[in-house]
C-alpha positions as CSV (number, residue, x, y, z in Angstrom):
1,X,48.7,-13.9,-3.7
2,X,50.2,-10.8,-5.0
3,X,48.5,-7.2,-5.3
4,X,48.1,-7.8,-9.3
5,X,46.7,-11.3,-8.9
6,X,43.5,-9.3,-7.6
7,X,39.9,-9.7,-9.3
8,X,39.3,-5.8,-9.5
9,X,37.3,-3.5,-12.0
10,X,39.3,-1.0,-14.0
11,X,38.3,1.5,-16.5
12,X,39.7,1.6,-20.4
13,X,39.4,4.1,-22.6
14,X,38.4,3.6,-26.5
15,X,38.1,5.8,-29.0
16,X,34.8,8.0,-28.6
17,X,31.6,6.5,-30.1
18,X,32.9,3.1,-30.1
19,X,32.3,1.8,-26.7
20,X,30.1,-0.7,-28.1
21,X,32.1,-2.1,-30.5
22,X,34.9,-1.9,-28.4
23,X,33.0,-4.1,-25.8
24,X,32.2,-6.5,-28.8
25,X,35.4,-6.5,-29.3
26,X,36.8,-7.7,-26.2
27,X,34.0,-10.2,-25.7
28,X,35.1,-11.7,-28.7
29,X,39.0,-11.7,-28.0
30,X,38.2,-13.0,-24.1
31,X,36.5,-16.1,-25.9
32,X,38.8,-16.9,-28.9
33,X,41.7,-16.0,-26.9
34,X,41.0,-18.3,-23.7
35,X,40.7,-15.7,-20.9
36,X,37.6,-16.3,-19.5
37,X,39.2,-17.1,-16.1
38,X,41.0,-13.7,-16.3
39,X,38.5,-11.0,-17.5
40,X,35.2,-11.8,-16.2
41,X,32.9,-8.7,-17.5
42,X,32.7,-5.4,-19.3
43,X,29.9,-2.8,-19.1
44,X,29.1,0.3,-20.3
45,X,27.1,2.7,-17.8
46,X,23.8,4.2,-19.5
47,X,21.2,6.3,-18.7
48,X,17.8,6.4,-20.0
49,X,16.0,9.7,-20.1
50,X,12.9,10.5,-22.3
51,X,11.9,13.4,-24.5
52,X,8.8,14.3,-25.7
53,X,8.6,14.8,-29.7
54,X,7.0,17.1,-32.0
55,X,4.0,14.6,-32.3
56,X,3.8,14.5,-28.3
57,X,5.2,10.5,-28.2
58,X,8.0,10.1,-26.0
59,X,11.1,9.2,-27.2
60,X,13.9,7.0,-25.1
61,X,17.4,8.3,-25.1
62,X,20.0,5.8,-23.8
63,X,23.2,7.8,-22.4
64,X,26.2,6.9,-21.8
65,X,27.2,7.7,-18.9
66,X,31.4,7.8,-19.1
67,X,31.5,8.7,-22.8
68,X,35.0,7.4,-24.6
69,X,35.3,4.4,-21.7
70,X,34.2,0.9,-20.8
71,X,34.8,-0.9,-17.6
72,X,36.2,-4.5,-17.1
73,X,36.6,-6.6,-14.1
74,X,39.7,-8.8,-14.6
75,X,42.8,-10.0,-12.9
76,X,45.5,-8.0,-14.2
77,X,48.7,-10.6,-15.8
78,X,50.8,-9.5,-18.6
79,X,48.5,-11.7,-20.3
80,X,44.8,-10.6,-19.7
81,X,46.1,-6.7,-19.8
82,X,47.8,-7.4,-23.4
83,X,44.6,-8.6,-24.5
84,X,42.3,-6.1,-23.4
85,X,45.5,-3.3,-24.9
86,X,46.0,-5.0,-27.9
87,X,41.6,-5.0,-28.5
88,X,40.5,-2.7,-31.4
89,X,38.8,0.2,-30.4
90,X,41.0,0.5,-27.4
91,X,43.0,3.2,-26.7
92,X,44.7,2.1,-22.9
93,X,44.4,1.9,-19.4
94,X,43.0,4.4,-17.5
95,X,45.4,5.0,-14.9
96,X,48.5,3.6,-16.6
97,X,51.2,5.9,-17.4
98,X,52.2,3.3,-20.1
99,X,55.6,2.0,-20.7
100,X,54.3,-1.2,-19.2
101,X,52.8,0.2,-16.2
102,X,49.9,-1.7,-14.6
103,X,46.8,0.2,-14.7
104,X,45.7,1.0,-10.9
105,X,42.3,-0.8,-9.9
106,X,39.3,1.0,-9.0
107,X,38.5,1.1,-5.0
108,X,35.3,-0.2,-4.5
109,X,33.4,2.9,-3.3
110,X,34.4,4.3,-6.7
111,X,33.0,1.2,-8.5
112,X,29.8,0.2,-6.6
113,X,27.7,3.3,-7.5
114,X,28.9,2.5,-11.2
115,X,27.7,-0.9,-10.7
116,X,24.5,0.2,-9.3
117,X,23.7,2.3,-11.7
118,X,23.8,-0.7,-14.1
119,X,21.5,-2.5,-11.9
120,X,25.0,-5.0,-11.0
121,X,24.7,-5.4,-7.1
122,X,27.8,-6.4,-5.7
123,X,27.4,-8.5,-2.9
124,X,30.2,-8.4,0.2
125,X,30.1,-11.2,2.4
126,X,28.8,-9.7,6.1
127,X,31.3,-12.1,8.9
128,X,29.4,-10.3,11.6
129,X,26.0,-10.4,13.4
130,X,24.7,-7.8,15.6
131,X,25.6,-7.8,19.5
132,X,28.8,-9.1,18.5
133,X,32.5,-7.5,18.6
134,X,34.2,-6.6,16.0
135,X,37.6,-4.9,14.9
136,X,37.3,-1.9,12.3
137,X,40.4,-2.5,9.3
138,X,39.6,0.5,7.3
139,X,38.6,4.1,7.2
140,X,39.8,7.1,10.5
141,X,38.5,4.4,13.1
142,X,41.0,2.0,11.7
143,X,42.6,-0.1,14.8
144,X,39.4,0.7,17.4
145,X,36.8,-2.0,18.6
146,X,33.4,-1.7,19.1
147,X,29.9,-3.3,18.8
148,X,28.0,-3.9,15.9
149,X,24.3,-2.1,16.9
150,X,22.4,-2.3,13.5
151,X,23.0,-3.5,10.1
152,X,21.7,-2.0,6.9
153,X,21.9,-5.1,4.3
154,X,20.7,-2.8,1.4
155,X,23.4,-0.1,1.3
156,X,25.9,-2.4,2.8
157,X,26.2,-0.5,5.7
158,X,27.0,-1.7,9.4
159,X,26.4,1.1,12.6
160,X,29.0,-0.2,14.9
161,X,29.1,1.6,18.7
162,X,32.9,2.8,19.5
163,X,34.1,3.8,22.8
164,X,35.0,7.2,22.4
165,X,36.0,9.2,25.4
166,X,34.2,7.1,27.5
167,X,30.8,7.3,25.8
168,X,29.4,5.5,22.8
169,X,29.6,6.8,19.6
170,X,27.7,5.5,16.5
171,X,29.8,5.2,13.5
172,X,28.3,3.7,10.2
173,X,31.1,1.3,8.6
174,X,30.8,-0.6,4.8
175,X,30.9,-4.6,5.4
176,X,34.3,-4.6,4.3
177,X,35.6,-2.2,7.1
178,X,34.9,-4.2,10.0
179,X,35.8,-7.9,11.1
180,X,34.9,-10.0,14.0
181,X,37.1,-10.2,16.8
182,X,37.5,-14.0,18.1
């Protein structure tokens, strides 16, 4: 499978104060238009805050957070990213210098805080227990070994123990950086 056969989140931009309808919008089109299996959701990061009013009731404010953009997770094809384009209330890509260049997917430490914020946990798949061995695939330590000592399931986090000039160092690694060795 190709890069841009990927299910990744991207961010579009719409015209400000119509995220909503923008999302509406797209919900719509994904339906009538058959791409369910292509673009899977769109959000719209809020915020609530309250204020107090003249009368002393408190008042809820919803926020949003990225004014003037929605996110969508989809599988970019000519298809599914002339749908979401073509969507009224849409304005492009975020990360797409147009002239039918393919937007450039968010990396997942960019996303998950956004989806967190939205109370959307992302779940990663952990391949390794602790005690065991594993390889790290991503990050400064990329190509070292070492020894998985703890796991933090909550922030996705696992503190593996790499052999660095001849002592153990602790390095704390997202699920997705480390793999077990056979």
């Amino acid at each position: 499978m190709g890069l841009e056969n990927e299910r990744a989140w991207y961010i579009v931009q719409t015209y400000s104060g119509c995220e909503n309808a923008a999302k509406n919008y797209l919900e719509r089109r994904i339906k009538s238009m058959d791409m369910e299996d292509y673009i899977f959701q769109v959000i719209i990061p809020e915020t609530k805050r309250y204020e107090k009013k003249k009368n002393g009731e408190q008042k809820e404010i919803i926020e949003k957070v990225y004014p003037g953009y929605v996110f969508v997770e989809m599988i970019v094809t000519d298809e599914s990213w002339f749908v979401v384009r073509n969507t009224p209330m849409v304005t492009g890509f975020l990360g797409s210098s147009g002239g039918g260049a393919k937007p450039v997917p968010l990396l997942p430490e960019e996303i998950n805080p956004i989806l967190k914020l939205c109370g959307i946990e992302r779940e990663v798949d952990l391949k390794v227990k602790e005690g065991q061995k594993v390889k790290i695939v991503a990050g400064s330590l990329s190509g070292q070994e070492g020894v998985v000592n703890q796991i933090d399931k909550e922030r996705q986090l696992v503190l593996v123990l790499v052999d660095m000039f001849g002592r153990q160092t602790p390095a704390e690694l997202q699920f997705d950086e480390v793999e077990p060795l056979n």
